[in-house]
mmCIF file of the N, C-alpha and C atoms, coordinates in Angstrom:
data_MODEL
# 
_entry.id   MODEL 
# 
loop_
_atom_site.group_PDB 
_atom_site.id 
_atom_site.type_symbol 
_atom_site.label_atom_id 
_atom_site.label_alt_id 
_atom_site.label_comp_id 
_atom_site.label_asym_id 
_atom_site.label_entity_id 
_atom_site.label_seq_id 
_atom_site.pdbx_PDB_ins_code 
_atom_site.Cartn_x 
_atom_site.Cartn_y 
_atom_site.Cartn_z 
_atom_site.occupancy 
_atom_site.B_iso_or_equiv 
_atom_site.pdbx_formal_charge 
_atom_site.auth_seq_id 
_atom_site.auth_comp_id 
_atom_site.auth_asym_id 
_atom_site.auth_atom_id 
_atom_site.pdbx_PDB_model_num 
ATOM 1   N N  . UNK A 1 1  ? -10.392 3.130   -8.966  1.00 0.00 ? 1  UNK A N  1 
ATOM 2   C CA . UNK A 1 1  ? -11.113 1.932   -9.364  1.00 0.00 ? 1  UNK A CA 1 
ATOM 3   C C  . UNK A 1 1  ? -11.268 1.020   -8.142  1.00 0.00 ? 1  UNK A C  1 
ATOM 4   N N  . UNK A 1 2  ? -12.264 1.404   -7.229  1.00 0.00 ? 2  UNK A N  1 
ATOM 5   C CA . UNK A 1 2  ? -12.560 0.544   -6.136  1.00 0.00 ? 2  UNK A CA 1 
ATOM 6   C C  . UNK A 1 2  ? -13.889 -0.412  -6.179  1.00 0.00 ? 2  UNK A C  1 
ATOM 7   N N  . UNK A 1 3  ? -14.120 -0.317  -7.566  1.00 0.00 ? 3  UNK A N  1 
ATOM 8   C CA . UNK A 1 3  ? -15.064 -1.153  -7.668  1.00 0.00 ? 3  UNK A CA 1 
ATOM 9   C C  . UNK A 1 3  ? -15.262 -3.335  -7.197  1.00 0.00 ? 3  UNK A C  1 
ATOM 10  N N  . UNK A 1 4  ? -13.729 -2.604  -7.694  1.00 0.00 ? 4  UNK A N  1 
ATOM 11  C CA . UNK A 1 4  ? -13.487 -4.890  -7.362  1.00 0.00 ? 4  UNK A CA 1 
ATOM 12  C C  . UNK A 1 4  ? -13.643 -4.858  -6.587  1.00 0.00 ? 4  UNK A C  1 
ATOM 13  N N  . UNK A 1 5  ? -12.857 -3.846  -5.551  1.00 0.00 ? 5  UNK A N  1 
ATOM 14  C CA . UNK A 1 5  ? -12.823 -4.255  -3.829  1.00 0.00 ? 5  UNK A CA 1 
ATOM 15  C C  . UNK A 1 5  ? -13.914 -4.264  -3.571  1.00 0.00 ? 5  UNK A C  1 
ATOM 16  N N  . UNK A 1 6  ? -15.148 -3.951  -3.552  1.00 0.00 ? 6  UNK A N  1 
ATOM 17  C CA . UNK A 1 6  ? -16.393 -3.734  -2.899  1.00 0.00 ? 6  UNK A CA 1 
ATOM 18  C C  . UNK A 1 6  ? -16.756 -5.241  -3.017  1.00 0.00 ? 6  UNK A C  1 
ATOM 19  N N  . UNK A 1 7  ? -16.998 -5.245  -4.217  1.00 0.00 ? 7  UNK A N  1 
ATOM 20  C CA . UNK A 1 7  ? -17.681 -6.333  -4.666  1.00 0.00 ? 7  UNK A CA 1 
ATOM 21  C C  . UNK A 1 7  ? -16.930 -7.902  -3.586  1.00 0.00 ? 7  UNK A C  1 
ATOM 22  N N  . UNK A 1 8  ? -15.468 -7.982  -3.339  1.00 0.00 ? 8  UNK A N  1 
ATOM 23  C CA . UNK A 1 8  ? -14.646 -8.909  -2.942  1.00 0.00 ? 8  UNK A CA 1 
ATOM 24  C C  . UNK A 1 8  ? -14.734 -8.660  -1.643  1.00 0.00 ? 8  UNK A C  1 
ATOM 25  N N  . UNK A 1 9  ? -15.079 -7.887  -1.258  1.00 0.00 ? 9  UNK A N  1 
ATOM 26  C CA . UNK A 1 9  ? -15.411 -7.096  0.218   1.00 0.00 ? 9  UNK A CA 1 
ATOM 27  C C  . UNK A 1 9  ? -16.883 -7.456  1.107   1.00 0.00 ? 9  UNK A C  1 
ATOM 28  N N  . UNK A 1 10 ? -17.898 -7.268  0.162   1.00 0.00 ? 10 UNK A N  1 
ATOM 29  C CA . UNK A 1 10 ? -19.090 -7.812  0.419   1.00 0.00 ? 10 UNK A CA 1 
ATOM 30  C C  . UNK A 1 10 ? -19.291 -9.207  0.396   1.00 0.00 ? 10 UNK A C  1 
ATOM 31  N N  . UNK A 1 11 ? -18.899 -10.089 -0.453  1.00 0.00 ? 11 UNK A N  1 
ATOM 32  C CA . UNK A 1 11 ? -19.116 -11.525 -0.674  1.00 0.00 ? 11 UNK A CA 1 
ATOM 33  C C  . UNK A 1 11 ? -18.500 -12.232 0.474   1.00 0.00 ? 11 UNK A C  1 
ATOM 34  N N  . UNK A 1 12 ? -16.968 -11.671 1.190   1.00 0.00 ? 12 UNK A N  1 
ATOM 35  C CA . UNK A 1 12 ? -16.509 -12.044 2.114   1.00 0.00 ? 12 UNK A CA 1 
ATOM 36  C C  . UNK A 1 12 ? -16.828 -11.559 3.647   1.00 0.00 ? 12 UNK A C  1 
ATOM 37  N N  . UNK A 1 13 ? -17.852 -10.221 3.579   1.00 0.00 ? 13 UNK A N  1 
ATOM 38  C CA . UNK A 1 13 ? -18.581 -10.169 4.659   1.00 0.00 ? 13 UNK A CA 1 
ATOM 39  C C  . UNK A 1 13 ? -20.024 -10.621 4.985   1.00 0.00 ? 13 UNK A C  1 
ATOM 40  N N  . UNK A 1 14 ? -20.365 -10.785 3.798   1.00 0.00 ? 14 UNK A N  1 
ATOM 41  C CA . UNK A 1 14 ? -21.843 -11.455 4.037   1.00 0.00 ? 14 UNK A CA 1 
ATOM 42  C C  . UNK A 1 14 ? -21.911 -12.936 3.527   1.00 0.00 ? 14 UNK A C  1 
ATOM 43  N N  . UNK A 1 15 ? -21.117 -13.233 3.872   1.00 0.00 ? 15 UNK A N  1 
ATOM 44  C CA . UNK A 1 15 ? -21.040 -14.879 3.582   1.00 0.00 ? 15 UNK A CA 1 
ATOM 45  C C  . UNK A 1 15 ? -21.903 -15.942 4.307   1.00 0.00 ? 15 UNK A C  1 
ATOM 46  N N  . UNK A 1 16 ? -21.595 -15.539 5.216   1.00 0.00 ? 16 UNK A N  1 
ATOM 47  C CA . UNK A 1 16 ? -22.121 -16.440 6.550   1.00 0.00 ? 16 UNK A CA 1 
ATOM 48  C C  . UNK A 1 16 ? -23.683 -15.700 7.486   1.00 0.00 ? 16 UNK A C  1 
ATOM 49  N N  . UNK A 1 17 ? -24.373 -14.210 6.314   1.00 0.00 ? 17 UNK A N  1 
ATOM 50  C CA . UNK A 1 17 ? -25.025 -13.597 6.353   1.00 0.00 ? 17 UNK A CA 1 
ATOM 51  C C  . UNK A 1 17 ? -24.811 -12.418 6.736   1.00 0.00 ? 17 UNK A C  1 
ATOM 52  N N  . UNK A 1 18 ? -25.722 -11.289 6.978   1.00 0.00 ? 18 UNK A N  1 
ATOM 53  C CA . UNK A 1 18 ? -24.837 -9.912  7.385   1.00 0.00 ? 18 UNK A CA 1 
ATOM 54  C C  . UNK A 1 18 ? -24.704 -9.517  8.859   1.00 0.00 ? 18 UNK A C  1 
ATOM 55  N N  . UNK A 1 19 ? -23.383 -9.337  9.358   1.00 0.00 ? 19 UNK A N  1 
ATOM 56  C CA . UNK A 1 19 ? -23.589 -9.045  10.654  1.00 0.00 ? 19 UNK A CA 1 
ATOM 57  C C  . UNK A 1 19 ? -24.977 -8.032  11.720  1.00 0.00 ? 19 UNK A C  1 
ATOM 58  N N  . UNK A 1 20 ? -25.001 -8.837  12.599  1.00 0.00 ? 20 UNK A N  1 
ATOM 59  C CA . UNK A 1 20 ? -25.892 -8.282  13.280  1.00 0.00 ? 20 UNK A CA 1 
ATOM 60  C C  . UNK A 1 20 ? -25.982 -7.418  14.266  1.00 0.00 ? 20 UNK A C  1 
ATOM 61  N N  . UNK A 1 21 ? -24.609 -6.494  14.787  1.00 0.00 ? 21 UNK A N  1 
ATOM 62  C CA . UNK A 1 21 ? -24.618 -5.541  15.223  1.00 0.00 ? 21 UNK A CA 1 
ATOM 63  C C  . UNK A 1 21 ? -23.312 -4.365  14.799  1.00 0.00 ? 21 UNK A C  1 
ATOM 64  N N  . UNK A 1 22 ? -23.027 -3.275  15.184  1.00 0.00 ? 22 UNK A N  1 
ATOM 65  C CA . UNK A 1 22 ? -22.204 -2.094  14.528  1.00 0.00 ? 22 UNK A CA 1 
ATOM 66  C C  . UNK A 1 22 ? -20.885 -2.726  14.210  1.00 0.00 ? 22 UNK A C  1 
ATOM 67  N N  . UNK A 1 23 ? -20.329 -3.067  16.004  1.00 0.00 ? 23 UNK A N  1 
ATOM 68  C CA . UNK A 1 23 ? -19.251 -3.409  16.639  1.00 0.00 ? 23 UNK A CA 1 
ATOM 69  C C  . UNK A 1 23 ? -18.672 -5.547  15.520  1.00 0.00 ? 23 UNK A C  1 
ATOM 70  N N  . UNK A 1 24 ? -19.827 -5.978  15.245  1.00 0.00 ? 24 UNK A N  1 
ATOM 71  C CA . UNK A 1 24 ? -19.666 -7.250  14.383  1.00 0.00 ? 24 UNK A CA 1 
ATOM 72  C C  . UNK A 1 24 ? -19.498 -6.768  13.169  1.00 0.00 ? 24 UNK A C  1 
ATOM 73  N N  . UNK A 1 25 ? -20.066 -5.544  12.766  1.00 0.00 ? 25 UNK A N  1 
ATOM 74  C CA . UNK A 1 25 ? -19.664 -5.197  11.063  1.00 0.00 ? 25 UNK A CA 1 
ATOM 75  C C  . UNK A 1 25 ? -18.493 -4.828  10.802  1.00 0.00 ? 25 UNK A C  1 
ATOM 76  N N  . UNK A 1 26 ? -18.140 -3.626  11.769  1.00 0.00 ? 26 UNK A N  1 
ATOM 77  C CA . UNK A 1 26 ? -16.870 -3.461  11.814  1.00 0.00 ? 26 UNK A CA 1 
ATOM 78  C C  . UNK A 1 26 ? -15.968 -4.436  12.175  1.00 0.00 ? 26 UNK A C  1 
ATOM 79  N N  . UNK A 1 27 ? -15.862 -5.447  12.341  1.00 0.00 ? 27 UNK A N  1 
ATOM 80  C CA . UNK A 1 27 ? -14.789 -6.282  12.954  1.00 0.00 ? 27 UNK A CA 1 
ATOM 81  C C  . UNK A 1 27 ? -14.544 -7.176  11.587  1.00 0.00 ? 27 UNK A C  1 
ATOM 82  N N  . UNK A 1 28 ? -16.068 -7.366  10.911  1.00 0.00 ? 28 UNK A N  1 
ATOM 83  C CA . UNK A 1 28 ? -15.806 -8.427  10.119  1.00 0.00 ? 28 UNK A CA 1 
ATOM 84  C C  . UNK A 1 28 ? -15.310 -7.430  8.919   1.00 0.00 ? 28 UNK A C  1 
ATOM 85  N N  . UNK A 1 29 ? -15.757 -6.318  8.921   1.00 0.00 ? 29 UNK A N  1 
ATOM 86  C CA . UNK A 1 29 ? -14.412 -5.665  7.291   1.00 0.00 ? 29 UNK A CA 1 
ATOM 87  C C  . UNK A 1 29 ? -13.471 -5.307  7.633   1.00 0.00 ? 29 UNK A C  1 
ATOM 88  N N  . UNK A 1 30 ? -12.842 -5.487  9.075   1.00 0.00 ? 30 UNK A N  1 
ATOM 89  C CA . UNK A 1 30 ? -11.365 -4.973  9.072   1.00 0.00 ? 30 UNK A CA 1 
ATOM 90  C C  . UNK A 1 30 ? -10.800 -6.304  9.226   1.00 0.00 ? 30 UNK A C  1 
ATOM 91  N N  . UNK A 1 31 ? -11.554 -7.812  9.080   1.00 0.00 ? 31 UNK A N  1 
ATOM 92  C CA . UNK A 1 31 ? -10.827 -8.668  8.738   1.00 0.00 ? 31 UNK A CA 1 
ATOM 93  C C  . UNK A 1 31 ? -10.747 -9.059  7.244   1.00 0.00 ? 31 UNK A C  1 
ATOM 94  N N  . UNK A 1 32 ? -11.577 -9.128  6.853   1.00 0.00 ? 32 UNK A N  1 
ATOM 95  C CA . UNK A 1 32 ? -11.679 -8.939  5.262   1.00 0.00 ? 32 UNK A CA 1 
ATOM 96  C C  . UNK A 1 32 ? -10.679 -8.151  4.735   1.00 0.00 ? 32 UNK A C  1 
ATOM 97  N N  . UNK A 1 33 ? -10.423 -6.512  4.986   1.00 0.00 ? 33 UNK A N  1 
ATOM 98  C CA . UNK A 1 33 ? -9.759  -5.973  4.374   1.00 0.00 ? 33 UNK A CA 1 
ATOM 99  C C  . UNK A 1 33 ? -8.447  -6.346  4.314   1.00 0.00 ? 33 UNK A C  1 
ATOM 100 N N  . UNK A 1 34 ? -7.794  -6.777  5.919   1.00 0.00 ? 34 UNK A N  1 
ATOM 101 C CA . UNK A 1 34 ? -6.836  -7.158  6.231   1.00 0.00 ? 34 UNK A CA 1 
ATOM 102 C C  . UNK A 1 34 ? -6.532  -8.827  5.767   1.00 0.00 ? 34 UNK A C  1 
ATOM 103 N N  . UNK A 1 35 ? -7.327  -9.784  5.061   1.00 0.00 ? 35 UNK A N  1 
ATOM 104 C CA . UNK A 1 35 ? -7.387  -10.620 4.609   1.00 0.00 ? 35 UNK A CA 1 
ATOM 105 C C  . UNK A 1 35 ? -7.227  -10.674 2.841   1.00 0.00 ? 35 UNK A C  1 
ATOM 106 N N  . UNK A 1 36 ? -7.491  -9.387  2.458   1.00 0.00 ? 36 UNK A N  1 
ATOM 107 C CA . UNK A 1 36 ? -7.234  -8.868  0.921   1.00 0.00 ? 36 UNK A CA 1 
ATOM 108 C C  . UNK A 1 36 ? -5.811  -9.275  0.596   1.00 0.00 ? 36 UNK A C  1 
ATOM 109 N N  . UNK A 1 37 ? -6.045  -9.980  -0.460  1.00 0.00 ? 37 UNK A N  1 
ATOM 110 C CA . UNK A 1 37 ? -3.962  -10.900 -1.134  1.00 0.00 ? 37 UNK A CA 1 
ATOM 111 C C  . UNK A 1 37 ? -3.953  -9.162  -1.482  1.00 0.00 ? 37 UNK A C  1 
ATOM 112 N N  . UNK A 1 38 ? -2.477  -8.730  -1.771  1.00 0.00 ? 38 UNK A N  1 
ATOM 113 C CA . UNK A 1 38 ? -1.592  -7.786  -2.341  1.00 0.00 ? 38 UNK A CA 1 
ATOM 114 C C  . UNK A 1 38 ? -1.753  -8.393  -3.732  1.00 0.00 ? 38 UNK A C  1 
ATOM 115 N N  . UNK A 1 39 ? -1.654  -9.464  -4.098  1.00 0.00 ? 39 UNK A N  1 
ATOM 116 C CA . UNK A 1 39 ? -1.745  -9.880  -5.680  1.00 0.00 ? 39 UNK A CA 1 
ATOM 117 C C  . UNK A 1 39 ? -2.821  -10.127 -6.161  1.00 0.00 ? 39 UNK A C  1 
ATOM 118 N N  . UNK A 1 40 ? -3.979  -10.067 -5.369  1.00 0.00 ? 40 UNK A N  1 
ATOM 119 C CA . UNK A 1 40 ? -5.445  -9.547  -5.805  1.00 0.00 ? 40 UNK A CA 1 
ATOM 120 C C  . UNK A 1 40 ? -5.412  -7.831  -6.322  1.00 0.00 ? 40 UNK A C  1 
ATOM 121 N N  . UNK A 1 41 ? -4.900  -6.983  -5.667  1.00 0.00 ? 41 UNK A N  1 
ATOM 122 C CA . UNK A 1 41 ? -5.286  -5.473  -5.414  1.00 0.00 ? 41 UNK A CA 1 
ATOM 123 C C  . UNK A 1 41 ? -4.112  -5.168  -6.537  1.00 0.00 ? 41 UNK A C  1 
ATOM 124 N N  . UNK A 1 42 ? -3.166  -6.042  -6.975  1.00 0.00 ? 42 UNK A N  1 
ATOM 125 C CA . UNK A 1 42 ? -2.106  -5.649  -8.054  1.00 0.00 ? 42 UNK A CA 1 
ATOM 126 C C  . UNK A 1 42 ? -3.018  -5.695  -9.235  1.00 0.00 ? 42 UNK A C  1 
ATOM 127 N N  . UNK A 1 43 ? -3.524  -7.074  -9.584  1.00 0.00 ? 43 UNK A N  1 
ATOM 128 C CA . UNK A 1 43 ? -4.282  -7.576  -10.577 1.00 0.00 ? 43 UNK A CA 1 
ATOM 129 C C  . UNK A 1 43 ? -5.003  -6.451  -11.223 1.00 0.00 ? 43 UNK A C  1 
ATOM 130 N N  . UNK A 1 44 ? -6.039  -6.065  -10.148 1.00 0.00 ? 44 UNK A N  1 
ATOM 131 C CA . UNK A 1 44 ? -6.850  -5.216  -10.224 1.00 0.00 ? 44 UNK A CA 1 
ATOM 132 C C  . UNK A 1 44 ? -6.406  -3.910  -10.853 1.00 0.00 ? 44 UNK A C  1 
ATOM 133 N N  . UNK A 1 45 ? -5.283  -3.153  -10.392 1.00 0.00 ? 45 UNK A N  1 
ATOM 134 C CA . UNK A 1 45 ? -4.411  -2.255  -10.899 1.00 0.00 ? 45 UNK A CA 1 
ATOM 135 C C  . UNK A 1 45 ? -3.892  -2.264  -12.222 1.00 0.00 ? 45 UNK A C  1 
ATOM 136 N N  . UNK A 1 46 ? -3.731  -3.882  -12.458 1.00 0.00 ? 46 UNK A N  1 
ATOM 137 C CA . UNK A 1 46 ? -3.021  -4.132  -13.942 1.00 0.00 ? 46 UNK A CA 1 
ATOM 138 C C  . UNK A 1 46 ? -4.236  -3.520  -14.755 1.00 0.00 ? 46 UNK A C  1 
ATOM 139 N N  . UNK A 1 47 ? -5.188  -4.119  -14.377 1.00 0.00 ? 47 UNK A N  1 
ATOM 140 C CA . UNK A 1 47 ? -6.323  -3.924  -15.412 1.00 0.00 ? 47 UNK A CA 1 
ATOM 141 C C  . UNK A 1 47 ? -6.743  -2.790  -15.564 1.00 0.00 ? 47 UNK A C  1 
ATOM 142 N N  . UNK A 1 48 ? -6.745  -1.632  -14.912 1.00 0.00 ? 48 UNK A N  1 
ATOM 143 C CA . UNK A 1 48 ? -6.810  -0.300  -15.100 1.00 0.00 ? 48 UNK A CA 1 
ATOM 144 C C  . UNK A 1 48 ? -6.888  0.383   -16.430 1.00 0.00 ? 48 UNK A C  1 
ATOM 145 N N  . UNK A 1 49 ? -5.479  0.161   -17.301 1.00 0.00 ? 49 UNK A N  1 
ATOM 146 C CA . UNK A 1 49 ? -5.572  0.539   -18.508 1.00 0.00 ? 49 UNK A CA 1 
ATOM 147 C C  . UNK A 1 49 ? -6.467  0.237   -19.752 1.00 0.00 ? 49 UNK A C  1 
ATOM 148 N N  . UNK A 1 50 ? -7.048  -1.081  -19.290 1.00 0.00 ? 50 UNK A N  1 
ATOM 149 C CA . UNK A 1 50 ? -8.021  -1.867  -20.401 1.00 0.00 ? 50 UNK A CA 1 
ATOM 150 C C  . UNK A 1 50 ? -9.449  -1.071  -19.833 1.00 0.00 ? 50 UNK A C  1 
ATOM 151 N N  . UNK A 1 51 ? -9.956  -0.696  -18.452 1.00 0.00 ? 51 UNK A N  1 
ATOM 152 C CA . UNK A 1 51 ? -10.557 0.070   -18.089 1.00 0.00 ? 51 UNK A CA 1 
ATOM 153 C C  . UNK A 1 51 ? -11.168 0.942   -18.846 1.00 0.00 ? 51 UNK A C  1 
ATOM 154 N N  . UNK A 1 52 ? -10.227 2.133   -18.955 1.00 0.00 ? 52 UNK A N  1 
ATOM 155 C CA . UNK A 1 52 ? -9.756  3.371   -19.643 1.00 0.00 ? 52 UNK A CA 1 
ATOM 156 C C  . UNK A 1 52 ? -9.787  3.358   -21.040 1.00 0.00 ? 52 UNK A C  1 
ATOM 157 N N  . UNK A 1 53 ? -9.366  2.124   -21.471 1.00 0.00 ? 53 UNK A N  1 
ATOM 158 C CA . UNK A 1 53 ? -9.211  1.834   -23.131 1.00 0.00 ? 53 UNK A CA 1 
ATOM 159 C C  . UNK A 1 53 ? -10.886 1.647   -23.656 1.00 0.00 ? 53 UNK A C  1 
ATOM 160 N N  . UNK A 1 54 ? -11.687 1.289   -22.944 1.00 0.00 ? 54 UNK A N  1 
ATOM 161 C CA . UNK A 1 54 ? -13.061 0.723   -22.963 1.00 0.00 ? 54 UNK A CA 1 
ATOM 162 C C  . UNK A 1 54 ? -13.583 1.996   -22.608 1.00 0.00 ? 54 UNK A C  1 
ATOM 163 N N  . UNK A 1 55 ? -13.598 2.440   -22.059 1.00 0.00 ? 55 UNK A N  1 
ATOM 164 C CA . UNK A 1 55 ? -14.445 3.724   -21.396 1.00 0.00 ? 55 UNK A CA 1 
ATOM 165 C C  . UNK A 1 55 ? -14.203 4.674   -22.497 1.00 0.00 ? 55 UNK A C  1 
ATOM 166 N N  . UNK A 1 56 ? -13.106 4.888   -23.390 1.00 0.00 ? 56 UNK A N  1 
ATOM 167 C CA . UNK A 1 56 ? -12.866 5.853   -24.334 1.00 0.00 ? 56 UNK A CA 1 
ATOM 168 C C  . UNK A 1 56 ? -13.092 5.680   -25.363 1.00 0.00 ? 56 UNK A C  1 
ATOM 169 N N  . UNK A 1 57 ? -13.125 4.142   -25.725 1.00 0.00 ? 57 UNK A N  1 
ATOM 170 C CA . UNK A 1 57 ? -14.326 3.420   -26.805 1.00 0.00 ? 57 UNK A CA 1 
ATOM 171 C C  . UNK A 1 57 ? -15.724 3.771   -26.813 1.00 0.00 ? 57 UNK A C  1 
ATOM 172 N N  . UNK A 1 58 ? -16.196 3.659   -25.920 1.00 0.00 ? 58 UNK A N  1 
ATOM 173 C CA . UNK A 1 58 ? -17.360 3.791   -25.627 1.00 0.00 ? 58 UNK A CA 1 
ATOM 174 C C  . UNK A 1 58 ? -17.833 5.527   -25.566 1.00 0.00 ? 58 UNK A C  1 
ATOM 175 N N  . UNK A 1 59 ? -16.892 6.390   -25.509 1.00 0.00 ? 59 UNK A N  1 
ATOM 176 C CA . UNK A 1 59 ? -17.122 7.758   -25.506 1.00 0.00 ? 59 UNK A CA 1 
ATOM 177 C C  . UNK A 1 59 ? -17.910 8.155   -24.397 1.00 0.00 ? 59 UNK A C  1 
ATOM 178 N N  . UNK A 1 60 ? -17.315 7.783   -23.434 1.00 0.00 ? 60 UNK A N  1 
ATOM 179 C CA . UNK A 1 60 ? -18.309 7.924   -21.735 1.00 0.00 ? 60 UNK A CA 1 
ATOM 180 C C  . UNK A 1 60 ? -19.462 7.551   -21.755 1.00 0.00 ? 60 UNK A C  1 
ATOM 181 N N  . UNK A 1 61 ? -20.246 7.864   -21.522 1.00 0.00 ? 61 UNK A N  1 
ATOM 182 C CA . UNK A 1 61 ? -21.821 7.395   -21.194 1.00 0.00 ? 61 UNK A CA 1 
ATOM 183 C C  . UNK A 1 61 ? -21.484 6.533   -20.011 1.00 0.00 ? 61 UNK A C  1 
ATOM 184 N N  . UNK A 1 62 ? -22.817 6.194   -20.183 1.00 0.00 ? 62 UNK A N  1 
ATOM 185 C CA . UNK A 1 62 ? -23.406 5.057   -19.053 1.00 0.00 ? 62 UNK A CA 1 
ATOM 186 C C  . UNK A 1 62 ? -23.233 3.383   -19.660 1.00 0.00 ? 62 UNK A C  1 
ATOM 187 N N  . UNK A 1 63 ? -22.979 3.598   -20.798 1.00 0.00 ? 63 UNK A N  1 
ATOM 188 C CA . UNK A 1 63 ? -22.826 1.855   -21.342 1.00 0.00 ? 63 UNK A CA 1 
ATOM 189 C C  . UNK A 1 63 ? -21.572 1.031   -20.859 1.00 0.00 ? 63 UNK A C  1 
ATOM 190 N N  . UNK A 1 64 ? -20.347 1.698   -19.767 1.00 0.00 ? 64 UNK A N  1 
ATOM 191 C CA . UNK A 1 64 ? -19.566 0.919   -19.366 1.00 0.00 ? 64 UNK A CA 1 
ATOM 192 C C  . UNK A 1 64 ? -19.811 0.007   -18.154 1.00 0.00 ? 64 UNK A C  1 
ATOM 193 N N  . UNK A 1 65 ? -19.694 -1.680  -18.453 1.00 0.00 ? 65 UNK A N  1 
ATOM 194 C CA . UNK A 1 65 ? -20.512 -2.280  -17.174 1.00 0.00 ? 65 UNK A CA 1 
ATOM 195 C C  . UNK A 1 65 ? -19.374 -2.598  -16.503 1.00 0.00 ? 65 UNK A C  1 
ATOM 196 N N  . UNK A 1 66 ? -18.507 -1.838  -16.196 1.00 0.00 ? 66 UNK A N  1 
ATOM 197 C CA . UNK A 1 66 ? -17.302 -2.387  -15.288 1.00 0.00 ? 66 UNK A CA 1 
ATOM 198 C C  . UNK A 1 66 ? -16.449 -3.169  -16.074 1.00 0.00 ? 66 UNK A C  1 
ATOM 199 N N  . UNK A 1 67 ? -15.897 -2.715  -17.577 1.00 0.00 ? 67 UNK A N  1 
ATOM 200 C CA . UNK A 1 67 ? -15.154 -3.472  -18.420 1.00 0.00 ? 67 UNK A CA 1 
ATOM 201 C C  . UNK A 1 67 ? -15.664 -5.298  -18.557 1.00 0.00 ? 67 UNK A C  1 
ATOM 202 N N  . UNK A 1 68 ? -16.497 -5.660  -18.311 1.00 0.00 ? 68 UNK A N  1 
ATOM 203 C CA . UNK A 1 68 ? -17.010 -6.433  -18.385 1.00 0.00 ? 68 UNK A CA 1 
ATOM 204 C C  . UNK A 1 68 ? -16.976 -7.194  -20.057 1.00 0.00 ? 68 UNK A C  1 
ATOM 205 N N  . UNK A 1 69 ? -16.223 -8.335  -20.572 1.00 0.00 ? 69 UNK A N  1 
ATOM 206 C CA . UNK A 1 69 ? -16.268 -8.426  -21.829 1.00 0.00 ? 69 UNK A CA 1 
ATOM 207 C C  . UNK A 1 69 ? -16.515 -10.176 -22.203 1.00 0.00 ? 69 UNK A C  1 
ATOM 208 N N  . UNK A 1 70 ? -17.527 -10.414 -21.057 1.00 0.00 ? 70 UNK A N  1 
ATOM 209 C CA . UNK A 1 70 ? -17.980 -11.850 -21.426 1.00 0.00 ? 70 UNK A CA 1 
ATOM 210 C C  . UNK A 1 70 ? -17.136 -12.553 -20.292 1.00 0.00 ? 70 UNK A C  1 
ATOM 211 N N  . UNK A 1 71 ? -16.027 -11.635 -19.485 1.00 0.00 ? 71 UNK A N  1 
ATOM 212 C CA . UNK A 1 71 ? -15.523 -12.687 -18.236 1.00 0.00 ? 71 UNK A CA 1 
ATOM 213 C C  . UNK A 1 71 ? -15.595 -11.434 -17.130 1.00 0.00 ? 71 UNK A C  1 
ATOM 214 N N  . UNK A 1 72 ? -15.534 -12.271 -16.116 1.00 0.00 ? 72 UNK A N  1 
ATOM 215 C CA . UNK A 1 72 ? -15.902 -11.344 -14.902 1.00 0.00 ? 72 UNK A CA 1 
ATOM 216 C C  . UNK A 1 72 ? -14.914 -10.462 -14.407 1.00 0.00 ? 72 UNK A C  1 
ATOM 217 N N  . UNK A 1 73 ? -14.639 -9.461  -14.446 1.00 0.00 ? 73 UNK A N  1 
ATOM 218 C CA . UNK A 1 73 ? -13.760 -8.603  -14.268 1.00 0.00 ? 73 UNK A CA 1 
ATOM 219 C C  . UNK A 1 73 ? -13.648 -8.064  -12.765 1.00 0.00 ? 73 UNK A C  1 
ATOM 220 N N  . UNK A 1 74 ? -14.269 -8.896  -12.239 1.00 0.00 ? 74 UNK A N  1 
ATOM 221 C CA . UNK A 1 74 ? -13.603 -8.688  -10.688 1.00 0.00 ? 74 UNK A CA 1 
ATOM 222 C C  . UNK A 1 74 ? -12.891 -9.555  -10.184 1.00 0.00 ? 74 UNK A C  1 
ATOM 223 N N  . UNK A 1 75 ? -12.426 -10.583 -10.868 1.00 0.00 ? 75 UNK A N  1 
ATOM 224 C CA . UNK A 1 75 ? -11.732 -11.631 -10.160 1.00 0.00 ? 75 UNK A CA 1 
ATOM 225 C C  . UNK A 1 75 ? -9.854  -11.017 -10.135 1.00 0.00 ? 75 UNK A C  1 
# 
């Protein structure tokens, strides 16, 4: 489930717009990544099972929007 990270990943690299060369992209997600709380990436983990619980409700398909249930599930 690396979906949060992306999302928390992008907002904090394109903030200030998207870098403008290889050597600036890379610099700015290995500060980002290295800027990621441990109790963000736990959170995220907790929620896993409600994930799974939803996805098996739903009987797979395509109708799962990222456990999404009226609050934002990437925070």
């Amino acid at each position: 489930m690396i979906e949060p990270s992306w999302f928390w990943m992008k907002k904090r690299t394109t903030s200030r717009g998207a870098p403008e060369t290889k050597q600036a992209l890379q610099d700015t997600w290995y500060k980002a990544w290295d800027d990621l709380p441990q109790e963000q990436i736990q959170a995220w983990i907790e929620h896993i099972p409600r994930h799974i619980q939803e996805v098996i409700r739903l009987e797979g398909g395509n109708k799962y929007t990222e456990g999404c249930t009226g609050q934002d599930a990437r925070k």
